[in-house]
N, C-alpha and C positions, 0 to 999 in steps of 0.2 A: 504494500500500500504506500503509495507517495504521500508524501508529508504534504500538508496545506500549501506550506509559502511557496515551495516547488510547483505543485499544482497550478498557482494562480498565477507564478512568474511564467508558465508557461502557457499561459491563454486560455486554460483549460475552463476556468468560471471565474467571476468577480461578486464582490457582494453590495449592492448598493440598498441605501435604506430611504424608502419613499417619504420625501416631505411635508404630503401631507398628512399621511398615516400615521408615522415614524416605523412603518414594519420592516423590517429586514427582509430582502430578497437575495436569492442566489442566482444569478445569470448561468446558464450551461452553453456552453458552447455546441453546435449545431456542426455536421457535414455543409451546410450551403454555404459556398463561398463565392456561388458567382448565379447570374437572373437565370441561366440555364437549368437551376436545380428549381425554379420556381416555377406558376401557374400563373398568368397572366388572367386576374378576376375579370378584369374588363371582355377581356374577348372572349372566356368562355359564356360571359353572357348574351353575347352575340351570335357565336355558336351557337348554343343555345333556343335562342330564336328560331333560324332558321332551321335546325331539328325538330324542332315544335310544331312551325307550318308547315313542313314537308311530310311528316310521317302520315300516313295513311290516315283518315279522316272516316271515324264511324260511320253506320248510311245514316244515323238519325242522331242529331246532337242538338241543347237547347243553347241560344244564342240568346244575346244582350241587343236589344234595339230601340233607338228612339224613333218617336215617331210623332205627328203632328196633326192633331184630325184626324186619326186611324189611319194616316198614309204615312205610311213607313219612308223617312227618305235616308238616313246614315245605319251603320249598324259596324259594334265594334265583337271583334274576335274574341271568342270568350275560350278558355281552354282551363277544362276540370284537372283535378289532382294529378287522377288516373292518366290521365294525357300529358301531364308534366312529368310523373316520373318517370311513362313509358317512353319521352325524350331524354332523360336522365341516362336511362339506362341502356338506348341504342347508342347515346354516344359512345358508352364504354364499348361497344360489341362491334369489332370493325364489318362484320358482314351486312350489320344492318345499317350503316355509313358508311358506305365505303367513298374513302378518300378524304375525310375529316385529317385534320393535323393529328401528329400523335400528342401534341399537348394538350387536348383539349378530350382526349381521352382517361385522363387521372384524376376527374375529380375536381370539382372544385377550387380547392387548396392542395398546399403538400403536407402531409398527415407522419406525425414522432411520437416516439415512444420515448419518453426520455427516465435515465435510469430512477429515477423517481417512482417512476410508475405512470406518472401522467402518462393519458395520451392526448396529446393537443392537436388541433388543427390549424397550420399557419396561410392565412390567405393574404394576397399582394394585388394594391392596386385598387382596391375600392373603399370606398367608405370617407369619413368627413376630412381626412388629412391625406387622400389622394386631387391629384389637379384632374380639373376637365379634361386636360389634355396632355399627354408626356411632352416632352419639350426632345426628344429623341424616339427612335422605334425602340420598343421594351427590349428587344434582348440587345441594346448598348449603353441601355441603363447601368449605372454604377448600382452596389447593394445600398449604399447613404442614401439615393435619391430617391428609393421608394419608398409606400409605405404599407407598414406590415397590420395585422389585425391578425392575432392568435386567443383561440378557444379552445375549452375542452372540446374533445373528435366526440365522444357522443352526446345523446342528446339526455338533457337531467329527464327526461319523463320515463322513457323504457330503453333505454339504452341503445336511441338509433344510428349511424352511422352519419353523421352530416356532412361526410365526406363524398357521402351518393347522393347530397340532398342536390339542393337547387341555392343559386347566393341571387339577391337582388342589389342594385344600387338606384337608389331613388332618392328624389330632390324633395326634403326635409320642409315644408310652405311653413311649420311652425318654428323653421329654424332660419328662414331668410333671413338677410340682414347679421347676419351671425357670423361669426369662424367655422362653423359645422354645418351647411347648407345643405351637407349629404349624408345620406343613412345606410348603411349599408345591412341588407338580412341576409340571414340564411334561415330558410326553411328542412326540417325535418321530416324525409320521405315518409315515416312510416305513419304517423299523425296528423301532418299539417302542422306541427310544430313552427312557430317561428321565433326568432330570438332578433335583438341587434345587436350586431357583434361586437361594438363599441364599448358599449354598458353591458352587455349582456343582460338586457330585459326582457324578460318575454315579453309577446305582444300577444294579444288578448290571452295570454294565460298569464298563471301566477309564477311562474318557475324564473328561474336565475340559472345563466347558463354562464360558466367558469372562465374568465380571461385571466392571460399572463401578459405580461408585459415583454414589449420585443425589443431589443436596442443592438445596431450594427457594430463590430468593436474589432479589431486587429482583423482583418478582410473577412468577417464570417458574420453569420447570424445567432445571434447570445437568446435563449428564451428563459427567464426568469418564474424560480415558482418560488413561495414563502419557503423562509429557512429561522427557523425557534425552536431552542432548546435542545439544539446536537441533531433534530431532525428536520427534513425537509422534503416539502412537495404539495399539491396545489393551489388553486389558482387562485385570485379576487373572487370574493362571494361564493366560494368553497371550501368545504375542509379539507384538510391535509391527505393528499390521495396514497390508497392501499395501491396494493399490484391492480392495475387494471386490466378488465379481459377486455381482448379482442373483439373490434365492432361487428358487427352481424348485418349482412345486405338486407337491406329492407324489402319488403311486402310490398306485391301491388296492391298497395290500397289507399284510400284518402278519404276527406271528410269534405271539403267545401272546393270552389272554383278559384281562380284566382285570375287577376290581371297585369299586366308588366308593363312598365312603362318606355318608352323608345329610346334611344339614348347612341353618340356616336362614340366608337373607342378603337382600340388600336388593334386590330385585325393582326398583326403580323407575328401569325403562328406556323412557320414551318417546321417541318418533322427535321431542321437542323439542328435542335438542342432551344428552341423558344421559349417552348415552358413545356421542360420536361421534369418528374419529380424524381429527384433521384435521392437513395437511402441518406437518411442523416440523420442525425444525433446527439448526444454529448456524453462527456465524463465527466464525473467530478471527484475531488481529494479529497481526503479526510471525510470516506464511508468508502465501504466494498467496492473494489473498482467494478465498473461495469463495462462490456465491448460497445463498441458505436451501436446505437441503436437503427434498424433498417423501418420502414415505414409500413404500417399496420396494415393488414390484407384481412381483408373477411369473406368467409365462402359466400359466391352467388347463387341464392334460390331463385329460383325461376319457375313458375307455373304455366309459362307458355312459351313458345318458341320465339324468339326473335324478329320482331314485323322488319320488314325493308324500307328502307327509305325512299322516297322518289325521286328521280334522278332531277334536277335544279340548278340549272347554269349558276352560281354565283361567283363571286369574286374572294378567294381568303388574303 
């Protein structure tokens, strides 16, 4: 076992203690040292989209329409649960997208297990201290210039994977006028779960979903979980995490509809290392050393075959 001061001279974790709080936190140093091990938020929700409109369309589905004197003249896209995960979930499945980037095939975010036990989900790119726009293409972003949002990987209600979920970023109307104009969610496939990854509050339910704090430091990405009294591990607005089991692929199933709002972002995911997730980690000194942690896999159930996508000139 390496001694502390060693450990920490060598990059391996720092401890900073939050000023508002006064808690002590332990930074872990992470494998991601460059945007190639990340997932580019913005453009999988663009992705996204378009899997959404494309996949195969029920013969009978209930739509949202306005209308004036019983004459129907606008009418907007309405797409249930069940339609949003089964785009979730084609994108993982190259047969039923064929040709989608491979980074927009992992999920979300990039998803650690860190020897804590946490497992946290780290998402880049959206949310109230991302810009409208990168000021370069994502994969020649430096790590300093984005910005990160990391969560607990499941979800506090029944232990969903929100790694398979769905992430939204939407313009805040109670937050104009503000620093935080943007909100960023993730929804959980297997309920409808939604959380803001910011605060981690649920939205229409009562639950608290676990943030860590993310901060870039000697060319790597540091995730921070509480550290008091000789032990250490999770997040804000949770207790101290035991071993955690592995997420579990979610159920086709859902409870309500949902709407998404339009939005222009950086498209530029090619299968050359864009946003690809690749294994990463931390160690820390002074407890059991642990090996690099690899990123959480959970088996997929599937109760149907794989629908096909329709084939869709667009532009990635």
């Amino acid at each position: 076992m390496d001694a502390p001061g060693l450990a920490a001279s060598q990059g391996l974790y720092f401890d900073e203690v939050d000023q508002q709080t006064g808690e002590p936190w332990r930074f872990l140093r992470t494998n991601i040292t460059e945007v190639a091990d990340l997932t580019n938020g913005r453009a999988w929700i663009q992705t996204f989209e378009h899997v959404l409109k494309n996949l195969p369309k029920p013969r009978r589905a209930l739509g949202i329409s306005l209308s004036d004197s019983g004459d129907p003249r606008y009418s907007m896209p309405a797409y249930g649960v069940k339609q949003r995960n089964d785009a979730a979930k084609a994108m993982r499945e190259p047969e039923a997208t064929p040709g989608l980037p491979d980074g927009a095939r992992r999920g979300v975010g990039t998803q650690l297990k860190l020897p804590s036990g946490d497992e946290v989900l780290l998402v880049c790119n959206i949310g109230p201290n991302s810009p409208a726009e990168l000021p370069r293409k994502f994969r020649e972003m430096p790590l300093h210039e984005l910005s990160f949002l990391a969560v607990a990987a499941k979800c506090p209600h029944q232990g969903g994977c929100l790694n398979e979920g769905e992430i939204k970023d939407v313009e805040d109307i109670a937050s104009m006028g503000t620093q935080m104009p943007r909100r960023a969610i993730i929804r959980c496939p297997w309920h409808n779960m939604q959380f803001d990854l910011h605060s981690g509050e649920g939205i229409g339910n009562h639950l608290q979903l676990a943030r860590y704090p993310v901060r870039v430091a000697h060319g790597a990405v540091y995730i921070g979980v509480r550290f008091q009294n000789g032990t250490f591990g999770g997040g804000a607005g949770y207790p101290a995490a035991a071993t955690a089991a592995p997420c579990i692929q979610p159920l086709d199933s859902g409870v309500a509809p949902g709407q998404e709002p339009s939005m222009d972002v950086d498209m530029d995911m090619d299968g050359g290392g864009a946003c690809q997730s690749n294994p990463a980690g931390s160690l820390c000194s002074g407890f059991p050393p642990a090996a690099m942690a690899a990123p959480a896999h959970g088996t997929t159930r599937s109760r149907s075959p794989p629908r096909q996508l329709r084939q869709h000139r667009t532009m990635f």
